[in-house]
Every structure is written in C-alpha cells, then in structure tokens.
SELOZA-296112 format. One record per residue: residue number from 1; residue in one letter; chain; y negated, z, x negated of N, C-alpha, C in turn. Coordinates in pm, whole numbers, plus 32768, in hexadecimal, padded with zeros to 4 digits. Atoms other than C-alpha are relative to their C-alpha. Example, Ala and Ser with C-alpha at 12.3 -4.5 7.8 and 13.67 -1.06 7.14 Angstrom:
<recs>
   num   residuo   cadena     nv     nw     nu    cav    caw    cau     cv     cw     cu
     1         A        A   8077   8000   7FA7   81C2   830C   7B32   7F88   8000   7FA6
     2         S        A   8077   7FFA   8052   806A   82CA   7AA9   7F93   8049   804D
</recs>
This chain:
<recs>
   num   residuo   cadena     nv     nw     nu    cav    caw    cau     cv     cw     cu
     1         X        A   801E   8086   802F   95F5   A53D   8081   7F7E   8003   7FB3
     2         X        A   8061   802A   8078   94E2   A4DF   7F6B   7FE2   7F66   803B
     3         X        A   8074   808E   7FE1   93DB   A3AE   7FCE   7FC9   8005   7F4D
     4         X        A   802E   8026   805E   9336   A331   7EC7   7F53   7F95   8059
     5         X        A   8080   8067   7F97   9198   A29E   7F14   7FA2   7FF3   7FAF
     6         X        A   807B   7FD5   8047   904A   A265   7E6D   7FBA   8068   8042
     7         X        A   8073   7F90   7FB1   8F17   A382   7EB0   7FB4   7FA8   8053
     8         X        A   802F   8066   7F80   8E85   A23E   7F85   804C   8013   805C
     9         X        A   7F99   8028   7F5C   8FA0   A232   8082   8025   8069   8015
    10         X        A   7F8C   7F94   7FB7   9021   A396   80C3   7F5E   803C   8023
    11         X        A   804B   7FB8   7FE1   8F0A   A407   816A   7FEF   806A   80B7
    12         X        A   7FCB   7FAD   7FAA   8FB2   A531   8255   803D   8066   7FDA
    13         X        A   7FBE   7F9A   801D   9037   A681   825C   807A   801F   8025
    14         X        A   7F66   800A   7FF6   918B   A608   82C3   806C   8082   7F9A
    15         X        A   7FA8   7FED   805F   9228   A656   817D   7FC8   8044   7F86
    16         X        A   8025   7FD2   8081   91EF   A735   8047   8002   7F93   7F8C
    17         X        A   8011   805D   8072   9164   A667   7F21   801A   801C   7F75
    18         X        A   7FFC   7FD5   80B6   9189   A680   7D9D   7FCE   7F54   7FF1
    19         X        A   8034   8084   8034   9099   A58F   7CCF   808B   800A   7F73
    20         X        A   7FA2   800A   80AC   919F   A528   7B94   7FC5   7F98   7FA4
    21         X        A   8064   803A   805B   9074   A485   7AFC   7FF5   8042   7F7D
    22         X        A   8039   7FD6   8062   9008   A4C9   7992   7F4C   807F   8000
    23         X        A   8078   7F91   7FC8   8EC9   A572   7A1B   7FFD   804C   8080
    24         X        A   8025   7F91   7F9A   8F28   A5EE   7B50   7FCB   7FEE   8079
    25         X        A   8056   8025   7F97   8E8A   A520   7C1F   7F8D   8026   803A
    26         X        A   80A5   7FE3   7FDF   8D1D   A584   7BE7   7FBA   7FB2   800D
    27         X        A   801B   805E   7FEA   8CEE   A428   7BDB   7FC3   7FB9   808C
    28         X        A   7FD8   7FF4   7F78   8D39   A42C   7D5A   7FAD   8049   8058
    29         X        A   803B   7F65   7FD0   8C73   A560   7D94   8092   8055   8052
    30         X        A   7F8A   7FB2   7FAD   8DE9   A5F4   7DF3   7FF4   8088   7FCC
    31         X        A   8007   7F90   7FF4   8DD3   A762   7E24   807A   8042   8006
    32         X        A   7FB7   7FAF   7FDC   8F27   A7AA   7E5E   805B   8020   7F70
    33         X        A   7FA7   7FD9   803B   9083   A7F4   7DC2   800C   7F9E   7F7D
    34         X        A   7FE8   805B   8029   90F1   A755   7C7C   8091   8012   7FA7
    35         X        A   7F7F   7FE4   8039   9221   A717   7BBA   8006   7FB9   7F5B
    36         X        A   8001   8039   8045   91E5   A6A9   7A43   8095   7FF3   7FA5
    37         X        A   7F9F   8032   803D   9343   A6B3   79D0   8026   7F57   7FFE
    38         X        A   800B   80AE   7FDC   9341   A528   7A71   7F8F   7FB0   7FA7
    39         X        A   8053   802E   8040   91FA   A509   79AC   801E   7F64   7F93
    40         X        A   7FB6   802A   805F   9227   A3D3   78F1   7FA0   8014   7F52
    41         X        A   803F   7FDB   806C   91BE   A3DF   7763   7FB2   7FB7   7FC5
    42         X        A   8041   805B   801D   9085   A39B   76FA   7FF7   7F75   7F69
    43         X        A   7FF4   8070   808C   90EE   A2D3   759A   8032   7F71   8034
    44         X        A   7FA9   8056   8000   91D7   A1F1   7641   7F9C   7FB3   8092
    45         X        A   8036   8038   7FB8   90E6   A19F   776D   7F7B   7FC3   7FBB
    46         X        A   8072   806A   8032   8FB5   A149   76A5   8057   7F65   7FB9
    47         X        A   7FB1   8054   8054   90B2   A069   75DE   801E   7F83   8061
    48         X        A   7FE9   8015   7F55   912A   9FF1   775C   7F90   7F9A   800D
    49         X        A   8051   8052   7FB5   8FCC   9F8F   77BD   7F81   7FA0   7F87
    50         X        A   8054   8051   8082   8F27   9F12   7676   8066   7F59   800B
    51         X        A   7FB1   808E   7FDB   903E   9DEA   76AE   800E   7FC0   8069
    52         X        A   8012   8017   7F91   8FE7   9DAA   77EB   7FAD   7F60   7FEE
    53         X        A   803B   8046   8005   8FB2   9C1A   77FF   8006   7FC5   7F40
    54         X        A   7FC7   8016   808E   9012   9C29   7675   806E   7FBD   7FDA
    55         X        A   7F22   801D   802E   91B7   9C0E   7699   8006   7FC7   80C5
    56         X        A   7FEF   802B   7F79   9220   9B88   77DC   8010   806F   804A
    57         X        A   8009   7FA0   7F79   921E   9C84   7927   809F   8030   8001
    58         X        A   7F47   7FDC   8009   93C1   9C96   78F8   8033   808A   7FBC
    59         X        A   8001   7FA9   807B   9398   9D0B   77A2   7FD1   8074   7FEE
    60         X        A   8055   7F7A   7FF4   92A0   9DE9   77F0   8036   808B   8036
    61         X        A   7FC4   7F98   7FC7   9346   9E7E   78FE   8088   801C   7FD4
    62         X        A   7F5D   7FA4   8032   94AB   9EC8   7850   7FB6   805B   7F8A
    63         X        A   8041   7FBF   8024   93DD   9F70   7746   7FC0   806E   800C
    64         X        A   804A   7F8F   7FAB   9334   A051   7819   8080   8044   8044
    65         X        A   7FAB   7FD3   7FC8   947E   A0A4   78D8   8030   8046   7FA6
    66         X        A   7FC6   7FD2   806A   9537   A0E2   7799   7FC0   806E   7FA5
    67         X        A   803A   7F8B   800F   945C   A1C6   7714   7FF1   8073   8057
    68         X        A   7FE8   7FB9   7F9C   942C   A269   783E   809C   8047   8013
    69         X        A   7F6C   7FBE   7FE2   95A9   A2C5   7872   7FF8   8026   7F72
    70         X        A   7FB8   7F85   807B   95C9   A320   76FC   7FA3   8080   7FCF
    71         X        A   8044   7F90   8015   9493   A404   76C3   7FCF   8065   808F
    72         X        A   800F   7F86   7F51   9490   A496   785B   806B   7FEF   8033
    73         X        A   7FC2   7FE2   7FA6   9598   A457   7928   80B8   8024   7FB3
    74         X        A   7F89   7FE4   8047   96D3   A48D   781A   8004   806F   7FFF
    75         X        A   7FFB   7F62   801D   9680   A5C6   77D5   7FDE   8061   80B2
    76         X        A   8002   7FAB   7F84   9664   A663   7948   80A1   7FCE   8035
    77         X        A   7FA0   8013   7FA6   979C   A686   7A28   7FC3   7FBC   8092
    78         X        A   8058   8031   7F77   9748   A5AB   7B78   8035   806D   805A
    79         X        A   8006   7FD7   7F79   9809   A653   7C64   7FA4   80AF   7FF2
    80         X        A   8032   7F6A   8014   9754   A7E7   7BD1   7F71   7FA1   8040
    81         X        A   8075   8023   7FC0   9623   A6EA   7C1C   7FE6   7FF6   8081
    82         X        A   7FE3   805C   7F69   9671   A63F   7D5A   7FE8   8089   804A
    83         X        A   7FE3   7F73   7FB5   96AC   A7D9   7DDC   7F77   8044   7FFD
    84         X        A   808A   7FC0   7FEE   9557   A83A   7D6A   7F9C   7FAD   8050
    85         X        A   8079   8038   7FA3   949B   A727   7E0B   8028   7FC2   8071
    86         X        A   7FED   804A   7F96   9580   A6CE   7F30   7F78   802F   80A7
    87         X        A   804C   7FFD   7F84   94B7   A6BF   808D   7F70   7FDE   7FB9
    88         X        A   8076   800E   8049   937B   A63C   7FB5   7FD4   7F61   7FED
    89         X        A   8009   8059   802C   92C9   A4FD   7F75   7F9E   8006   7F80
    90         X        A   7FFD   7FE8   80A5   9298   A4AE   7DDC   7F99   7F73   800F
    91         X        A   80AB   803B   8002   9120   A420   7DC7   7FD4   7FC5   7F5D
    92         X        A   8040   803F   8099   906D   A342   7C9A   7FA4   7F96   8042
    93         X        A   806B   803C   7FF8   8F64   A25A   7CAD   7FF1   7F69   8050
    94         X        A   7FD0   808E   7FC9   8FFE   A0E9   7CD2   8004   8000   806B
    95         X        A   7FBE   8023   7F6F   8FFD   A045   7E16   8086   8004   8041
    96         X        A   7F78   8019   8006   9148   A046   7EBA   803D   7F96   7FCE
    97         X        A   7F7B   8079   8055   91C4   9EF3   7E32   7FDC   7FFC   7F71
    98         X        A   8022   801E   8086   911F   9F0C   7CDB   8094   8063   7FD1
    99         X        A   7F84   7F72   8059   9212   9F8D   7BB4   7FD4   806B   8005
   100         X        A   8034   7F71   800E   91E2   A107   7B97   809F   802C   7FF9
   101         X        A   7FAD   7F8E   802F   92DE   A205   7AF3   8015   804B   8086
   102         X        A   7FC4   7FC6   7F9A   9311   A298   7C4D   8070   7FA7   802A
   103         X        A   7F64   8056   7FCD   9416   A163   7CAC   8040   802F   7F75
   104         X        A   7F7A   7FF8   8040   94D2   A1AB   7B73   8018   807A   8004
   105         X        A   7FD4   7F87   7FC2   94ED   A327   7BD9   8042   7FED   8062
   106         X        A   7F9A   8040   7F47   9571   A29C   7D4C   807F   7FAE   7FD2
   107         X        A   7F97   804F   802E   9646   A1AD   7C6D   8076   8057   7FB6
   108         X        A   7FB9   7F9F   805B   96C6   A2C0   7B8B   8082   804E   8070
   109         X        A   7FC8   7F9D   7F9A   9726   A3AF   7CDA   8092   7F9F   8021
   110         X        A   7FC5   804E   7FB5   97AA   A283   7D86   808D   7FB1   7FD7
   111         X        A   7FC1   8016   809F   9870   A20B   7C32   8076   8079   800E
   112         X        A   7FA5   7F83   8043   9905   A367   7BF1   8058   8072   8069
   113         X        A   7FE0   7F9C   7F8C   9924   A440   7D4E   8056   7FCC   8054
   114         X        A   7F77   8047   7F71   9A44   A3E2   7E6F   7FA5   800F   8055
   115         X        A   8009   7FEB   7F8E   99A6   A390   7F93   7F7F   7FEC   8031
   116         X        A   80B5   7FE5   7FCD   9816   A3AB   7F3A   7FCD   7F88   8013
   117         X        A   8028   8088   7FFA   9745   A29B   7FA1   7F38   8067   800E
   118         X        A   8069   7FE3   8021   9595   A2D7   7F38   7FC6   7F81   8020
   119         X        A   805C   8060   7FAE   94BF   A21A   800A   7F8A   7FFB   7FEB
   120         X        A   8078   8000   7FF7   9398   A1A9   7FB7   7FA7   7FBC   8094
   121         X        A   8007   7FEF   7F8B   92AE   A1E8   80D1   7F48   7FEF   801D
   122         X        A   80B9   7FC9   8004   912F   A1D4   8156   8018   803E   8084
   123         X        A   8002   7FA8   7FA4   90E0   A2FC   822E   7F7D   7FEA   8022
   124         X        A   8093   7FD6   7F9A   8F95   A304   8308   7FFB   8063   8080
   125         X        A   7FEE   7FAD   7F80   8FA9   A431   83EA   808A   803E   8018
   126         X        A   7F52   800F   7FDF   911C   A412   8488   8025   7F92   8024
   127         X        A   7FD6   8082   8003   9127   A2C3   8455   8039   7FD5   7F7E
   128         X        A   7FD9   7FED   806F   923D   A2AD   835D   8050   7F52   7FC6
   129         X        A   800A   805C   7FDB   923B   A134   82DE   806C   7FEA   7F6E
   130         X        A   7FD1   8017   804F   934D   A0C2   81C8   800B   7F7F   7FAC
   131         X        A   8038   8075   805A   9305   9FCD   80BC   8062   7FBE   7F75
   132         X        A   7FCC   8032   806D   93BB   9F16   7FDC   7FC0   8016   7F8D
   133         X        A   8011   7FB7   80AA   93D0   9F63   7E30   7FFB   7F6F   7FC9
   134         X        A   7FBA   80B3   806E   93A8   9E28   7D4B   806D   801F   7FD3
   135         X        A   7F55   8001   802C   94E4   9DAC   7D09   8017   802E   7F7C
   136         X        A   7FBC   7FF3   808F   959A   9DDE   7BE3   7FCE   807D   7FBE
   137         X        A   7FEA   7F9E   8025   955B   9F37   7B8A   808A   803C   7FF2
   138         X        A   7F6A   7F88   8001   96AC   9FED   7BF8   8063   7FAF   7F8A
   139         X        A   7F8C   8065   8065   9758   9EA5   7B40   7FD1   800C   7F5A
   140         X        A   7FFC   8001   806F   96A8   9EE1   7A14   8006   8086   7FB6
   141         X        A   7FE2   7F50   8018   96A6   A056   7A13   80AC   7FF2   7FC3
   142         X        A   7F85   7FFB   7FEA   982E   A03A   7A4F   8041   7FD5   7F37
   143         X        A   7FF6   8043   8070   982B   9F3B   7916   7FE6   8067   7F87
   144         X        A   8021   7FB1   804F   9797   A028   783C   802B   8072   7FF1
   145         X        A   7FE1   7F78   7FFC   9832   A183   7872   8092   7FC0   7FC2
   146         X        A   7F7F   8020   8064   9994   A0AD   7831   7FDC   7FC8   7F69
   147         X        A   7FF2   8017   8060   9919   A024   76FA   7FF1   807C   7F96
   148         X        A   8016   7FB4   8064   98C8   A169   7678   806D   8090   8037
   149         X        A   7F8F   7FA0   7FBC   99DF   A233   771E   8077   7FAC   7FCB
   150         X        A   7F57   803B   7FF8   9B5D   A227   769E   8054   8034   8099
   151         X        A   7FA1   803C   7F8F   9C02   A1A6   77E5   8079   8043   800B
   152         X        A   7F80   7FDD   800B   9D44   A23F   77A3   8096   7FAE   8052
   153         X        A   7F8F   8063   7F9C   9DE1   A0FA   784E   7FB0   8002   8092
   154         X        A   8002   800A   7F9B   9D2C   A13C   796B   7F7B   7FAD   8067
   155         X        A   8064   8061   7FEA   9C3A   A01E   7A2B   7F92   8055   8067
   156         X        A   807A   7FF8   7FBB   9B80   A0F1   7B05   7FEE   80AE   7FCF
   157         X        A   8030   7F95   8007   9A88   A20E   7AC5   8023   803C   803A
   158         X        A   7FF8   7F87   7FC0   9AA9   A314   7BD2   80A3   8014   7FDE
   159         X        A   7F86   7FF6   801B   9C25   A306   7B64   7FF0   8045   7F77
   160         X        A   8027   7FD8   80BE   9BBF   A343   79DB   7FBB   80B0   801D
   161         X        A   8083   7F8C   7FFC   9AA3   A456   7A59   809A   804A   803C
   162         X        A   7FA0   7FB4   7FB9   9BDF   A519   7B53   8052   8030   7F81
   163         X        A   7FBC   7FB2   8087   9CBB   A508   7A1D   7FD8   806E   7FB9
   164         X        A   804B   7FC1   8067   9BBA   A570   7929   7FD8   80B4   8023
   165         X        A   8055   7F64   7FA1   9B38   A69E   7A33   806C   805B   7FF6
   166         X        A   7F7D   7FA3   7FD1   9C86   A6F9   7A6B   801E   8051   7F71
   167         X        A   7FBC   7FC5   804A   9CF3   A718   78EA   7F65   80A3   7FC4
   168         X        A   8052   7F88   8016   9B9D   A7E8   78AE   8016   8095   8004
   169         X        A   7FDE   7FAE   7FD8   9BE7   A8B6   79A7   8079   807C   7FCA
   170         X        A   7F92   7FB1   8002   9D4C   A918   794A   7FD9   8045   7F38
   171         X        A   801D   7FC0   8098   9CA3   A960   77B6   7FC0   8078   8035
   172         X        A   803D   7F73   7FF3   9BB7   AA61   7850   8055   806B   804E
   173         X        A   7FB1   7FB3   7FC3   9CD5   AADC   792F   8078   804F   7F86
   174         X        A   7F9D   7FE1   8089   9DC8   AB42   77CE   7F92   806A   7FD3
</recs>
C-alpha cells in the first residue's frame, strides 16, 4: 500500500519515504529517499501559483491538475509506478487537506489500478492517523484524463487503462 502525507505529519520510521517535490524536500530539511519522476513541472506551477486569488480556486485547481496529468503523470505507467513505490508514503510540503499534487497521484492510482485505495495519513511515531483529501480532485482528475483520452465507448478508466495495457502488451509480445 502507498500513503500519501506532508514532511509536517509523517514524522516516524514506520514507512519508507520518497519526497516527489520539485526540490526534494530540502525545504523540509528531508534527508531521505526521493522520487522526482512525480516531480511536478516547474513552468506550469509558477503559472499555477501566480493565479492564485487571480481566477477563481476551481479554475485554478483544474489547471494545475491538467497539466499535471499531461506533462507527469501521462507519460509514466501507474501500475510500473505503484510497484516501485508500493509499501511507501509519497511526501510534499502541503498540509494534509491543502491541494498538493500528491492527492492527484493517490487519485491517478486509485482512478487506474483494481483494488488500490492511497490514504492520506499523519504519522507521529506508530500513531497512524488518516485524513481526508479536498474534495474534488479524483472527480476532476477523472474529468480530465477522459477528455483527453479516446474512450473507445468505454465510461470508466481502469476499464480503458486494462484494455489499453492489455493491447500494449500483446504489440511487444509479436
């Protein structure tokens, strides 16, 4: 399983960490593991937070999602991901309820994988405490991968992704 937390709240050696911050979480003073393929990109986040209080908070945030899935998370396979960082919690800065690019990684898994569920979590010790995501991420994630995905008729992602995996597969298998 994959948690998801800020470098404020996971503060225990429960679980192997990866920062998927843009820096790494030196911000943090985090010392440990990191994973910048999740990184999100810095053009589209200054862009992100320069409109902050500019366009409404909605706007903002489908913007930021949508970029996000088309310049990071399109181009990786989740589940080759999900395998490298399962048993791990996926660290960034935000409080647990603020937005942060770690819920639409948990949304992505949760979206695309049978079965996964990415909890965001505050750890103190072995006190392992689970926290609700602002809403409307997974719904607008979801929104966005179908508008830029041909559906092939079919209404739900992890159905589209199985297809899609499957016909991959059988090209590299020929």
């Amino acid at each position: 399983m994959i948690y998801t937390s800020s470098h404020n709240n996971c503060k225990s050696n429960l679980f192997k960490t990866y920062a998927i911050s843009g820096n790494r979480g030196r911000d943090a003073n985090y010392k440990g593991e990191c994973y910048p393929k999740l990184a999100p990109k810095l053009d589209f986040w200054k862009i992100w937070h320069e409109n902050i209080g500019k366009i409404s908070e909605e706007e903002n945030t489908k913007y930021y999602i949508e970029e996000y899935y088309k310049q990071v998370l399109s181009k990786l396979n989740p589940e080759e991901v999900y395998n490298e960082l399962n048993n791990s919690v996926l660290l960034c800065y935000e409080e647990n309820t603020e937005f942060c690019h770690r819920h639409i990684v948990a949304a992505w898994f949760e979206l695309l994988l049978v079965g996964v569920r990415v909890p965001e979590i505050k750890l103190n010790g072995l006190e392992i405490e689970e926290v609700d995501r602002p809403a409307n991420i997974k719904m607008y994630l979801e929104e966005i991968i179908k508008n830029t995905k041909d559906m092939h008729g079919y209404n739900d992602l992890r159905s589209l992704y199985l297809i899609e995996k499957n016909s991959k597969e059988k090209i590299l298998t020929k």
